[in-house]
N, C-alpha and C positions, 0 to 999 in steps of 0.2 A: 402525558403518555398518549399517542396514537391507538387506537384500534387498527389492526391490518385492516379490516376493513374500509375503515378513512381514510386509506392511503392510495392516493393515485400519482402515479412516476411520472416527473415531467421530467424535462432535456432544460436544461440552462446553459447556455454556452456566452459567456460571459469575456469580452476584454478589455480591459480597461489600462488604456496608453498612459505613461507614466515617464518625466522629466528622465529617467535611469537606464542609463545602458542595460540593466542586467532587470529579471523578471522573475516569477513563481510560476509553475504553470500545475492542476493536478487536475484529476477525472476520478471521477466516485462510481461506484454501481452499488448496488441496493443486491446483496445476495442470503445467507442463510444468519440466523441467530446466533446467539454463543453455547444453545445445548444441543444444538442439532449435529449430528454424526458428520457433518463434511465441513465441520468449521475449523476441524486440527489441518485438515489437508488444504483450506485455503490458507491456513496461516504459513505451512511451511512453504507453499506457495509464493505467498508473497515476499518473505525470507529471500527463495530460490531467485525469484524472479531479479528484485533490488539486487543482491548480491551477483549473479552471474551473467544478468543482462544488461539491466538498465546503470549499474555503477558503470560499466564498460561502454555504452551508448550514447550515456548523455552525459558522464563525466567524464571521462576519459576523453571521447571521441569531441561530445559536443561543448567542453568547458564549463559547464553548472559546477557549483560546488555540491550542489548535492541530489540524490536521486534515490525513488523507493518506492516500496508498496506496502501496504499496509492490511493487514486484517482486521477487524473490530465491529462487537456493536451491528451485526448485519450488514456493514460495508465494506467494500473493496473499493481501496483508492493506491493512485498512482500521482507520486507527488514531486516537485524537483522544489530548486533554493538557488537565489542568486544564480540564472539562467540565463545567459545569451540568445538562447534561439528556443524560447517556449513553443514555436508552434513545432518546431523539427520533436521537442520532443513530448508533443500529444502524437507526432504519429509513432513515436518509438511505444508508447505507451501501448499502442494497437500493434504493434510487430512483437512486444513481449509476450502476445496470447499467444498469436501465433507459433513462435518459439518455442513456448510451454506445450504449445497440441500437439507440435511436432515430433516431441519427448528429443528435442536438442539439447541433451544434458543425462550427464552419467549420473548412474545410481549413487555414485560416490558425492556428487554434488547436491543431493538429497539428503542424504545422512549430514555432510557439512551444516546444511540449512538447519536440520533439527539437532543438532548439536549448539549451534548460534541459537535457535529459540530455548532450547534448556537454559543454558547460562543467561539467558534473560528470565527467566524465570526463578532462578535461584540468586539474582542478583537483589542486595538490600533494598525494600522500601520502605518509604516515612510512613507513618500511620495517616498521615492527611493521603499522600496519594493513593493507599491502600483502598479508604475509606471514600475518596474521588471513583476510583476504579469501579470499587461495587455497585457506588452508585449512580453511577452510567451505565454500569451493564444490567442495572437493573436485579442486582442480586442482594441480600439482607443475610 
């Protein structure tokens, strides 16, 4: 376990060239806890973002098979799968804040978002990943 205090944010930008046409590419940020009051609004967030931007960006447009964001654990990351053009989509990654500041998206596409995190949340788990879960986030 870190003390916040032990903890200084560095920048890792990391590529490593690999025999395969196709790639992973994601980007992390370091933002709030899991009891802090703006971690339900990052999570539909990242729901909003995955779903109405980036599936459209970098799968649709840019052929990844896969594309998302993620909330958890104090971070926010943005992640693709089997990518053709990882660097196109670290800048989609930075165009989906934008997107989001902009409030380029209906209320209706909000409610979508936490409609998709309920049913995850009321979806079955094993008691291994239940017990995985808490104890990542640090909960007993």
């Amino acid at each position: 376990h870190v003390e916040e205090n032990d903890f200084a944010p560095t920048s890792n930008r990391t590529y490593i060239q690999m025999p395969f046409s196709v790639n992973f590419a994601s980007k992390t940020y370091q933002t709030v806890p899991l009891a802090h009051e703006d971690f339900p609004a990052l999570k539909v967030l990242a729901q909003l973002l995955g779903s109405k931007f980036l599936h459209k960006e970098i799968r649709e447009k840019g052929g990844a098979y896969g594309a998302g964001a993620k909330s958890s654990g104090g971070l926010f990351s943005f992640y693709t799968y089997r990518d053709p053009r990882p660097f196109e989509s670290l800048r989609a990654f930075e165009e989906s804040a934008r997107w989001a500041d902009e409030g380029s998206f209906a209320s209706q596409d909000v409610e979508e978002a936490k409609l998709q995190l309920f049913s995850q949340i009321d979806a079955p788990v094993s008691a291994g990943s239940r017990g995985n879960r808490w104890f990542l986030n640090g909960l007993t």
